[in-house]
N, C-alpha and C positions, 0 to 999 in steps of 0.2 A: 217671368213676365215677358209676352214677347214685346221687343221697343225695335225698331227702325232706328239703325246709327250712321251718320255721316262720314265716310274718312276722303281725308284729302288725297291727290295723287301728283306727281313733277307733272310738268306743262312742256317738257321735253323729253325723247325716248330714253327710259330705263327700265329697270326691273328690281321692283320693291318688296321686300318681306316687313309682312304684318303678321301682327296676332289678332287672331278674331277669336270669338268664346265658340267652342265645341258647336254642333248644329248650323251654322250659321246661314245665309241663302244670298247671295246676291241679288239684286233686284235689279239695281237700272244705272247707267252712266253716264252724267251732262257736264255742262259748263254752268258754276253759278258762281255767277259775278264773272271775273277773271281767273278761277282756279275752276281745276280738273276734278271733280270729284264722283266717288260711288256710294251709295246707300245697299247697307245688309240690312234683313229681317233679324236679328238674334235673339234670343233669350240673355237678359239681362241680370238674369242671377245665376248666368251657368260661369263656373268658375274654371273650367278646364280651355287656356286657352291653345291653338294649334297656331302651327306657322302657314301662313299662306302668302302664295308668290304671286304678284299682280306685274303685267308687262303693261307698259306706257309705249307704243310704236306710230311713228307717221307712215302713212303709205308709201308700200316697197320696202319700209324695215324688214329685217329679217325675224321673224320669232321664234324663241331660244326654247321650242317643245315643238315635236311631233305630233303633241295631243294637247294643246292647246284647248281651252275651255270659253271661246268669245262672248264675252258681255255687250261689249257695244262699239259703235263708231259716234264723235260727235265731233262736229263741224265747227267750228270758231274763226271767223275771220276768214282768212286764209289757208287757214292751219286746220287738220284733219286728222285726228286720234282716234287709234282701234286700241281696245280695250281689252287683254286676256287676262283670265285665270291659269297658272301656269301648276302644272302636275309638282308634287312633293315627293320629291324621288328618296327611299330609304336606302341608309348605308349600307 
């Protein structure tokens, strides 16, 4: 079934591995409430999960791919986060 799921993100720059289910899609990246977060479309009964690399960077970070995948930028405050999907590089 496909469900739309929530995951949280740091509120400072880093670079996170998650598991999301096989298929997955990113859709879009805000501020709600005072945390950082994104929404995927997935399939909720796919049981094959993959790693995937998300960068949290304020402008002028450097980001740690050539081939970066941009989700989004979102404004808070003062504070200004760009959003990447980052490539899964094999051994």
């Amino acid at each position: 079934m496909k469900t739309v799921y929530k995951y949280k993100l740091p509120t400072t720059p880093a670079v996170v591995k998650l598991n999301l289910p096989f298929g997955y899609r990113i859709l879009t990246t805000a501020m709600q409430g005072d945390e950082l977060v994104f929404w995927c479309l997935v399939d909720s009964d796919e049981k094959v999960m993959i790693e995937v690399i998300v960068q949290v960077a304020y402008t002028g970070d450097e980001i740690q791919s050539s081939t970066p995948h941009y989700i989004g930028t979102v404004q808070y405050n003062e504070l200004v986060y760009h959003v990447f999907e980052l490539p899964v590089l094999p051994f």
